[in-house]
PDB file as gemmi writes it, atoms N, CA and C in Angstrom:
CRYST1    1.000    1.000    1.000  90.00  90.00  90.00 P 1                      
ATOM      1  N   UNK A   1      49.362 -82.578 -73.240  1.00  0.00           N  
ATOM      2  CA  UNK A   1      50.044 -83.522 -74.087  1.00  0.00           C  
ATOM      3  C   UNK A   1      50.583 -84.640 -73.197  1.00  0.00           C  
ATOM      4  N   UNK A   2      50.236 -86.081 -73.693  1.00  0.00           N  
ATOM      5  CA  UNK A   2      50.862 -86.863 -72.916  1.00  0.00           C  
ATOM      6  C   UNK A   2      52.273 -87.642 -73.430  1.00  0.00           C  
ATOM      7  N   UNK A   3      53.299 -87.862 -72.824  1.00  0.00           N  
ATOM      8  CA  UNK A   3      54.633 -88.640 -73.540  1.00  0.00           C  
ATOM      9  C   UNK A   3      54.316 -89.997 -73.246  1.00  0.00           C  
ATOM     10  N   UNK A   4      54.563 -90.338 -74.365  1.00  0.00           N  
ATOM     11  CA  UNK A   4      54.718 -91.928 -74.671  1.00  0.00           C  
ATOM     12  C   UNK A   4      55.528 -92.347 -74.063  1.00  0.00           C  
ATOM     13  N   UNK A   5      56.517 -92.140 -73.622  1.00  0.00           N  
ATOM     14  CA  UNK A   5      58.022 -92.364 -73.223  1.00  0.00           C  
ATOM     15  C   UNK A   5      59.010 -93.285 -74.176  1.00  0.00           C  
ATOM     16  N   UNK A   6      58.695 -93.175 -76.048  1.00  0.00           N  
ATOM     17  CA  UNK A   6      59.061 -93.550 -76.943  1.00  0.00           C  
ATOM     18  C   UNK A   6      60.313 -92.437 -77.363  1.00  0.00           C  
ATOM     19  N   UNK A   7      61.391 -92.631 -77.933  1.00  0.00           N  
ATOM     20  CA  UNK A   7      62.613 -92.341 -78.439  1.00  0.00           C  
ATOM     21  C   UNK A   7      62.889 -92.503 -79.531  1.00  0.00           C  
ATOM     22  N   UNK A   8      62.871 -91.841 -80.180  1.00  0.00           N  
ATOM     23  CA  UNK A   8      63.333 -91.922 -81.681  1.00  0.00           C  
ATOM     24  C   UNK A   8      64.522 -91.331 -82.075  1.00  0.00           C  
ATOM     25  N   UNK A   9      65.529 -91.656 -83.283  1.00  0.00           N  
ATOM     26  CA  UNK A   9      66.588 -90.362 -84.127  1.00  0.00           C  
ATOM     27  C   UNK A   9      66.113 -90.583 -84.903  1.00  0.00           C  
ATOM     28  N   UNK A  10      66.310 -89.462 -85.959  1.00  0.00           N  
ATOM     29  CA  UNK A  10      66.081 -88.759 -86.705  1.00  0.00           C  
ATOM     30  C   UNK A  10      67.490 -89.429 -87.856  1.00  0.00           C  
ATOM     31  N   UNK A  11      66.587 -90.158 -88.910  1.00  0.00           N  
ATOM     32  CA  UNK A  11      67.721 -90.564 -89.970  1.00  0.00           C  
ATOM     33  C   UNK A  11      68.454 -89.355 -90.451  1.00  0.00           C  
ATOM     34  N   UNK A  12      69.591 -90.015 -91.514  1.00  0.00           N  
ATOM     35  CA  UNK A  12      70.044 -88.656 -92.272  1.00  0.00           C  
ATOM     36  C   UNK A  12      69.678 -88.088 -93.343  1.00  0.00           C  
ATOM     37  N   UNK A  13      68.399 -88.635 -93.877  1.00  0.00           N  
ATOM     38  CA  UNK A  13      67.477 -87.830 -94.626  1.00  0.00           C  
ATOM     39  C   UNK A  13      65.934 -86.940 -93.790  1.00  0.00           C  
ATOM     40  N   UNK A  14      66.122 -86.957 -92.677  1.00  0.00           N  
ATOM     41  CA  UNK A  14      65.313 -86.309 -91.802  1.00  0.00           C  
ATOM     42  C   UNK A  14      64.139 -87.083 -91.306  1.00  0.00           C  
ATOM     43  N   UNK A  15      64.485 -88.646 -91.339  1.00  0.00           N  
ATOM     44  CA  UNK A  15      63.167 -89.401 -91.272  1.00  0.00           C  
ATOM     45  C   UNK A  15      62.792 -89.731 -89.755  1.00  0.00           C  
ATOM     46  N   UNK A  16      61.787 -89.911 -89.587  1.00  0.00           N  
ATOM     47  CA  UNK A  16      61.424 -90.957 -88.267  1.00  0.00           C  
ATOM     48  C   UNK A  16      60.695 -92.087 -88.452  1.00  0.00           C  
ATOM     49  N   UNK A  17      60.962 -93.241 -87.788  1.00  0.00           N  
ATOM     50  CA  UNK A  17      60.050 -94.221 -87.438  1.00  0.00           C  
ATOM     51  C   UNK A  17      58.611 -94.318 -86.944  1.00  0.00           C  
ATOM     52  N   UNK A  18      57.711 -94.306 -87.277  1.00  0.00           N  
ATOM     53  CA  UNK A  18      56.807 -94.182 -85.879  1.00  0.00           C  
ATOM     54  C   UNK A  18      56.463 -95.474 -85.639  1.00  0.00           C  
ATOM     55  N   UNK A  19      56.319 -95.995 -83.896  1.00  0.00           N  
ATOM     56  CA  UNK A  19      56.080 -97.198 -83.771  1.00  0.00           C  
ATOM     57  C   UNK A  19      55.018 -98.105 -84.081  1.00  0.00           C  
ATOM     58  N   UNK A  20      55.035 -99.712 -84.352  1.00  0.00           N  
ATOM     59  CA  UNK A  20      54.055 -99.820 -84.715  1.00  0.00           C  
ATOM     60  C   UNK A  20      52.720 -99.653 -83.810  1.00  0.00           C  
ATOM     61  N   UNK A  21      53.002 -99.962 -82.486  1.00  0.00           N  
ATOM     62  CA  UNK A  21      52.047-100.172 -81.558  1.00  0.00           C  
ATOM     63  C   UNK A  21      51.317 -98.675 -81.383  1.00  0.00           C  
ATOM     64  N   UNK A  22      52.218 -97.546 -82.000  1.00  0.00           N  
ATOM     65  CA  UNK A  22      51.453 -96.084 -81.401  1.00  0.00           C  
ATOM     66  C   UNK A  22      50.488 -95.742 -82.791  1.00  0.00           C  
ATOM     67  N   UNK A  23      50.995 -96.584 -84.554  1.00  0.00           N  
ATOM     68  CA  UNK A  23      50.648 -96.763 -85.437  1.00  0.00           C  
ATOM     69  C   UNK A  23      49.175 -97.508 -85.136  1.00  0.00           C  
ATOM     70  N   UNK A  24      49.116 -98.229 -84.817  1.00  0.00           N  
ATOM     71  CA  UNK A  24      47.468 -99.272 -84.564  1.00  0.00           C  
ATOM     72  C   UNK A  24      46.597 -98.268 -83.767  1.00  0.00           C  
ATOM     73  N   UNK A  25      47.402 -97.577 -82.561  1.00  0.00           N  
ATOM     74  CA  UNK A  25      46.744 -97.127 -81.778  1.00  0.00           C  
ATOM     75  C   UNK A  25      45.944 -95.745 -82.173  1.00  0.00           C  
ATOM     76  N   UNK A  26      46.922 -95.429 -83.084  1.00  0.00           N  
ATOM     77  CA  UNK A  26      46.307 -93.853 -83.951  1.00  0.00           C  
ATOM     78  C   UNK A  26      45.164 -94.591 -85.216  1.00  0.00           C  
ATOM     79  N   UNK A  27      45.396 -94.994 -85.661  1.00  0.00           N  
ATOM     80  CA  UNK A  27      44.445 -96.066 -86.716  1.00  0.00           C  
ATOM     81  C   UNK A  27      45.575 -95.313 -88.293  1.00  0.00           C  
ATOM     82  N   UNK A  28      46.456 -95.728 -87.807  1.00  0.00           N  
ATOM     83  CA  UNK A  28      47.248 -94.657 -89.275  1.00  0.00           C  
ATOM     84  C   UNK A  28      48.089 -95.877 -89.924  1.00  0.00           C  
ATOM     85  N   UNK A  29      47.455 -96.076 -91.143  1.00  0.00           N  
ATOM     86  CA  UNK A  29      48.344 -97.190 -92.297  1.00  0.00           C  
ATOM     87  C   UNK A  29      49.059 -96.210 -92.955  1.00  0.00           C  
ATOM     88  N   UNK A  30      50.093 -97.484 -93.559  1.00  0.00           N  
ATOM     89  CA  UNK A  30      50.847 -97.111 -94.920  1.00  0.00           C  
ATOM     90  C   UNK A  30      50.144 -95.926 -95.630  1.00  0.00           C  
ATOM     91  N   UNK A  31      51.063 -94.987 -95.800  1.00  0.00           N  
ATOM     92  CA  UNK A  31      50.596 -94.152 -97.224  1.00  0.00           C  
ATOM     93  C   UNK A  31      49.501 -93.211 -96.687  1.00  0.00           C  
ATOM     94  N   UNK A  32      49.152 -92.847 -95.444  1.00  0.00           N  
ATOM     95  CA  UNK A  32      47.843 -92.271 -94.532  1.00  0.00           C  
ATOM     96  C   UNK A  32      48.908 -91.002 -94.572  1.00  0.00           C  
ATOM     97  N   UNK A  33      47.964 -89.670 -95.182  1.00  0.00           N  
ATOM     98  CA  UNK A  33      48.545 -88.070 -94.850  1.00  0.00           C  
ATOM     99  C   UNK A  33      49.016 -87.976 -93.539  1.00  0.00           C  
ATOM    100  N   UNK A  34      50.003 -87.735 -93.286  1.00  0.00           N  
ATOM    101  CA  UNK A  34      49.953 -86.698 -91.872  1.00  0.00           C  
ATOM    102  C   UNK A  34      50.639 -85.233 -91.949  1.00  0.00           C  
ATOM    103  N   UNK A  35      49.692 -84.506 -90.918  1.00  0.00           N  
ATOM    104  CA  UNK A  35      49.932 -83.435 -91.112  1.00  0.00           C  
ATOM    105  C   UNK A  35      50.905 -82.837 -90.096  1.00  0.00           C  
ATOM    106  N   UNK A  36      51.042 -81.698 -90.228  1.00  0.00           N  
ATOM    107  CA  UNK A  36      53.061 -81.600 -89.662  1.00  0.00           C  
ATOM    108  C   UNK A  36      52.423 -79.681 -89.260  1.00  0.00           C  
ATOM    109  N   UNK A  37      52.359 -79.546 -87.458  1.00  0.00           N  
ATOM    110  CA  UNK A  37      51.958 -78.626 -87.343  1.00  0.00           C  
ATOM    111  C   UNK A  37      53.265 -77.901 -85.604  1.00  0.00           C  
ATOM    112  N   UNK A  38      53.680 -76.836 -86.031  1.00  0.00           N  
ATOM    113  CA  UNK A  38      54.356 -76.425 -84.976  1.00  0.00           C  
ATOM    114  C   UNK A  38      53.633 -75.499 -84.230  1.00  0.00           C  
ATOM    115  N   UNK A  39      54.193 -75.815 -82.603  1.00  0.00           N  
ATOM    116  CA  UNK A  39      53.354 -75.254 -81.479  1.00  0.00           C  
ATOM    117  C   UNK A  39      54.717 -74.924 -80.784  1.00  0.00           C  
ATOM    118  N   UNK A  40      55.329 -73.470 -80.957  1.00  0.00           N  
ATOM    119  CA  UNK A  40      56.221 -73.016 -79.695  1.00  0.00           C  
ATOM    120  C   UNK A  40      57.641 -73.397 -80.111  1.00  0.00           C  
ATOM    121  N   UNK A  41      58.165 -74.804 -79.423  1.00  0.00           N  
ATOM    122  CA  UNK A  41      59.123 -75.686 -79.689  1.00  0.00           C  
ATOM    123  C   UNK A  41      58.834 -77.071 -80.293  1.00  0.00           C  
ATOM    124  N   UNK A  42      57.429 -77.132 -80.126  1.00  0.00           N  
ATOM    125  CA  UNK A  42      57.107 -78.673 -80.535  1.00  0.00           C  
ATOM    126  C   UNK A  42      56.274 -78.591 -81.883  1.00  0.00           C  
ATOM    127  N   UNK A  43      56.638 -79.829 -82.256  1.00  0.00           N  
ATOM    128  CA  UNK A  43      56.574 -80.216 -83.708  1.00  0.00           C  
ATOM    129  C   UNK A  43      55.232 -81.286 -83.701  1.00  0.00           C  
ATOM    130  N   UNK A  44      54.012 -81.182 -84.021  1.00  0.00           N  
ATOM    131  CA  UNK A  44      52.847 -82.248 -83.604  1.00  0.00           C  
ATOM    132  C   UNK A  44      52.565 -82.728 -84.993  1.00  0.00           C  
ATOM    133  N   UNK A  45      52.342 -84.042 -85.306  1.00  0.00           N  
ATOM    134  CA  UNK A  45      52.028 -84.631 -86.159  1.00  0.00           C  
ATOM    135  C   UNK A  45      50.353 -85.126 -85.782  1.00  0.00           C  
ATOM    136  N   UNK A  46      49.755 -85.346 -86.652  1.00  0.00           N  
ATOM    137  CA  UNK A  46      48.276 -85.852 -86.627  1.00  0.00           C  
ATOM    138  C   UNK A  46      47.739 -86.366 -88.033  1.00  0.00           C  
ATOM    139  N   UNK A  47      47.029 -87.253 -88.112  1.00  0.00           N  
ATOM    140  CA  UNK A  47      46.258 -87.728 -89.089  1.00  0.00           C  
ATOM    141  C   UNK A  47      45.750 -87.101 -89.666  1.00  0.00           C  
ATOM    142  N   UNK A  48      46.167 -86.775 -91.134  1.00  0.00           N  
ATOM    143  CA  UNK A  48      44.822 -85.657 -91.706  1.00  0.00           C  
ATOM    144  C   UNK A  48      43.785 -86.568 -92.125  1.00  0.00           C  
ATOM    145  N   UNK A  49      42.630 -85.879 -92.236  1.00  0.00           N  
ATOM    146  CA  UNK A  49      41.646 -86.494 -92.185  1.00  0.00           C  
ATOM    147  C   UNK A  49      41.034 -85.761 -93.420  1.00  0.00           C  
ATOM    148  N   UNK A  50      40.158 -85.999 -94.266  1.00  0.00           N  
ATOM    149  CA  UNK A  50      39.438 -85.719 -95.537  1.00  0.00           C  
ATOM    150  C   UNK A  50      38.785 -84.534 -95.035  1.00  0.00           C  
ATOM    151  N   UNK A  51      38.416 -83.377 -95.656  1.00  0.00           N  
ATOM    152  CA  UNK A  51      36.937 -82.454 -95.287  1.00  0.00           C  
ATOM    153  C   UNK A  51      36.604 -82.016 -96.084  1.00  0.00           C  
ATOM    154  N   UNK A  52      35.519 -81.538 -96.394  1.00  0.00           N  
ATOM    155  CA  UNK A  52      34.919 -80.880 -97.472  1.00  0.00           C  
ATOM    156  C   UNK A  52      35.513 -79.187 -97.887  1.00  0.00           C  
ATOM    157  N   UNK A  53      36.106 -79.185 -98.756  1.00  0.00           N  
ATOM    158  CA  UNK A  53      36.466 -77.649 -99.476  1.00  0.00           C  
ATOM    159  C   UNK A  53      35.380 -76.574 -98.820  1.00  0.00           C  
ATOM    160  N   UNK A  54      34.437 -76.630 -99.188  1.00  0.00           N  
ATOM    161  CA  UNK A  54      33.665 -75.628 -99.086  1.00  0.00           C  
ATOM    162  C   UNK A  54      33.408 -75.216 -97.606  1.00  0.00           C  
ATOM    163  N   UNK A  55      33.004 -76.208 -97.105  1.00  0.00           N  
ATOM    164  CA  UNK A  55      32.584 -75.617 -95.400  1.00  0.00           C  
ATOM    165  C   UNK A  55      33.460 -76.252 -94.357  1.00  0.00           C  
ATOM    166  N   UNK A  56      34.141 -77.375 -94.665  1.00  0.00           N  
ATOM    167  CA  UNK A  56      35.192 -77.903 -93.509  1.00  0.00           C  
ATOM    168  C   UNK A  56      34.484 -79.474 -93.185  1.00  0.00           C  
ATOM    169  N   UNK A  57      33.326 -79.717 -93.502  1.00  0.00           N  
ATOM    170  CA  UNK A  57      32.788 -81.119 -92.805  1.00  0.00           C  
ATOM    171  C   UNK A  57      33.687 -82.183 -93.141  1.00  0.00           C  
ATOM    172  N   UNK A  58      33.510 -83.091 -92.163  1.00  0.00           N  
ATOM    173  CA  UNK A  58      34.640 -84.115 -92.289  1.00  0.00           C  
ATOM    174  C   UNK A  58      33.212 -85.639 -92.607  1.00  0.00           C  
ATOM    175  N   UNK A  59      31.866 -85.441 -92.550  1.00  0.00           N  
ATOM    176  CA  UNK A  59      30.851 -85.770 -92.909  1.00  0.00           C  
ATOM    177  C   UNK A  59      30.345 -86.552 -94.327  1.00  0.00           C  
ATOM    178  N   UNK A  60      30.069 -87.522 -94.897  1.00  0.00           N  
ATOM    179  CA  UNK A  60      29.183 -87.836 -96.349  1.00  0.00           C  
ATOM    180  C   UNK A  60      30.168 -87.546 -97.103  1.00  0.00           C  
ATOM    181  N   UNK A  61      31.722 -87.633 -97.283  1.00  0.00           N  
ATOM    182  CA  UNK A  61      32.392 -86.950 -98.204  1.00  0.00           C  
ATOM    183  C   UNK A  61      32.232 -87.650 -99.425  1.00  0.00           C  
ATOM    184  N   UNK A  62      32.316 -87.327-100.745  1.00  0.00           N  
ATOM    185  CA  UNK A  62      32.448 -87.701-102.117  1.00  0.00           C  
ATOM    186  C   UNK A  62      33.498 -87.072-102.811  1.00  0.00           C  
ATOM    187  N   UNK A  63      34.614 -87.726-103.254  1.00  0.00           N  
ATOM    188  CA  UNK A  63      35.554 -87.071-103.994  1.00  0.00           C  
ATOM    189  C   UNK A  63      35.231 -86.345-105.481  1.00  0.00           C  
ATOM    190  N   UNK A  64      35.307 -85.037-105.943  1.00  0.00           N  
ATOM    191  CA  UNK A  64      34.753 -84.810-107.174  1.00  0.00           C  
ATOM    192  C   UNK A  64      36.227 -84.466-107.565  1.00  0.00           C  
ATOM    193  N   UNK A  65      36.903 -84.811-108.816  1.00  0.00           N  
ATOM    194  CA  UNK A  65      37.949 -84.494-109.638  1.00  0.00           C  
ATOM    195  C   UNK A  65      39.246 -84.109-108.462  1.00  0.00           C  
ATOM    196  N   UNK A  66      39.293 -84.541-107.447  1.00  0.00           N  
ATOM    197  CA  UNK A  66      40.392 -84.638-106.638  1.00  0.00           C  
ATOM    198  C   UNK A  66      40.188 -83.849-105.650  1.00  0.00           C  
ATOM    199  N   UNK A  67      38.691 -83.406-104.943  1.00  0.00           N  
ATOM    200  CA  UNK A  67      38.320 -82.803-104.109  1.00  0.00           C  
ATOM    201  C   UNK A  67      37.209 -83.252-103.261  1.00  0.00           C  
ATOM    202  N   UNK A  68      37.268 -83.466-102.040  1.00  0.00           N  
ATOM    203  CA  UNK A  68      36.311 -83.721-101.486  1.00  0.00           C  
ATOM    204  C   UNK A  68      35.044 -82.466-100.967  1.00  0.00           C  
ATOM    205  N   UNK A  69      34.112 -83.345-100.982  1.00  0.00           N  
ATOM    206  CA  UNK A  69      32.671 -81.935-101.011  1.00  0.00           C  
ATOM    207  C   UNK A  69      31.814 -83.119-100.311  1.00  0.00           C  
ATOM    208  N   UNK A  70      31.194 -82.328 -98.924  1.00  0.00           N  
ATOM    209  CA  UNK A  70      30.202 -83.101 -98.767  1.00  0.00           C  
ATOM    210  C   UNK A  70      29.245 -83.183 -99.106  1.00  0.00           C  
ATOM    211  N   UNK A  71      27.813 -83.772 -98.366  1.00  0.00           N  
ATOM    212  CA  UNK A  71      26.743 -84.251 -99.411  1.00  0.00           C  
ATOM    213  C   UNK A  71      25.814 -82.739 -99.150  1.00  0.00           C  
ATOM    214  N   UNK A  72      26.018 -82.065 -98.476  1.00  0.00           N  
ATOM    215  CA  UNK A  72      25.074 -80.803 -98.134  1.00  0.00           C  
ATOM    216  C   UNK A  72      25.700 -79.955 -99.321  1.00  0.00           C  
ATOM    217  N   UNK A  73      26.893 -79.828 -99.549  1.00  0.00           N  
ATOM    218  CA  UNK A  73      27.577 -78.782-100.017  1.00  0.00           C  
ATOM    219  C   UNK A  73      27.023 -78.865-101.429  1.00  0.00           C  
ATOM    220  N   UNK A  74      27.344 -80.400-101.925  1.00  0.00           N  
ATOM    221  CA  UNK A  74      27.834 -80.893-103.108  1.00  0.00           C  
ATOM    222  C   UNK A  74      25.752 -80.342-103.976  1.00  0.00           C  
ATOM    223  N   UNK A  75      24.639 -80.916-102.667  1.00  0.00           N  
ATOM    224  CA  UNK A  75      23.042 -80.412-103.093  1.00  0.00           C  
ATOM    225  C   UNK A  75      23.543 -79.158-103.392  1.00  0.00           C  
ATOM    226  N   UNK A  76      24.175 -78.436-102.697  1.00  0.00           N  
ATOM    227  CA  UNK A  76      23.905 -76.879-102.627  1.00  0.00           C  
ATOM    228  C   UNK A  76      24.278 -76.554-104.104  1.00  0.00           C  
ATOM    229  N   UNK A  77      25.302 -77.207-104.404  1.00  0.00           N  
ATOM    230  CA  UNK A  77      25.951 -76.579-105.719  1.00  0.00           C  
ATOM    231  C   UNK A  77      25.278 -77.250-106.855  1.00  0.00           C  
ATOM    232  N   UNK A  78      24.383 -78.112-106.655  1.00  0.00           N  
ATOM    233  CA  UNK A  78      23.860 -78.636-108.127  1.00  0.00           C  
ATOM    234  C   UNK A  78      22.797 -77.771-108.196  1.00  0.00           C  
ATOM    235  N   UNK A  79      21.888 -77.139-106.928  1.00  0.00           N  
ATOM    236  CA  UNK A  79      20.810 -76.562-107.429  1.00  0.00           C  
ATOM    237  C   UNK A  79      20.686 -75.290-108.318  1.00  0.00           C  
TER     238      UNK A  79                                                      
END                                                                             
C-alpha cells in the first residue's frame, strides 16, 4: 500500500472528502459506487466496478432489469 501523504477528518456525520486530484487520478465521478472493505486495522475504499451476476466478468456487460449479465452469460441463458 502506498500513502498519499493526504489528511483528512472525518465530519460529524462520518463523512470524508476525497481529494480532487486523487479523484481524477482513480477515474471516480460524482455518484460512482465505492466499495468499503476492511483489512486488519485498515479501512480500503475502491471503485466498484459493474460484473456480471452469474460468473463475475467485468466484460460486454448489458444491464437486464437492474442486473448486469455479460454477453457469454446472457447467450447462455437465452438458449
Amino acid at each position: 500500500m502506498k500513502s498519499t501523504g493526504i489528511i483528512r477528518k472525518i465530519d460529524e456525520l462520518g463523512r470524508i472528502v476525497l481529494p480532487m486530484e486523487l479523484r481524477k487520478k482513480m477515474g471516480i465521478e460524482q455518484r460512482d459506487p465505492i466499495e468499503i472493505y476492511v483489512d486488519g486495522d485498515s479501512v480500503i475504499l475502491r471503485k466498484c466496478e459493474s460484473e456480471c451476476v452469474f460468473c463475475g466478468s467485468r466484460k460486454n456487460l448489458t444491464e437486464y432489469k437492474g442486473k448486469h449479465v455479460c454477453e457469454v452469460c446472457a447467450k447462455s441463458i437465452s438458449k
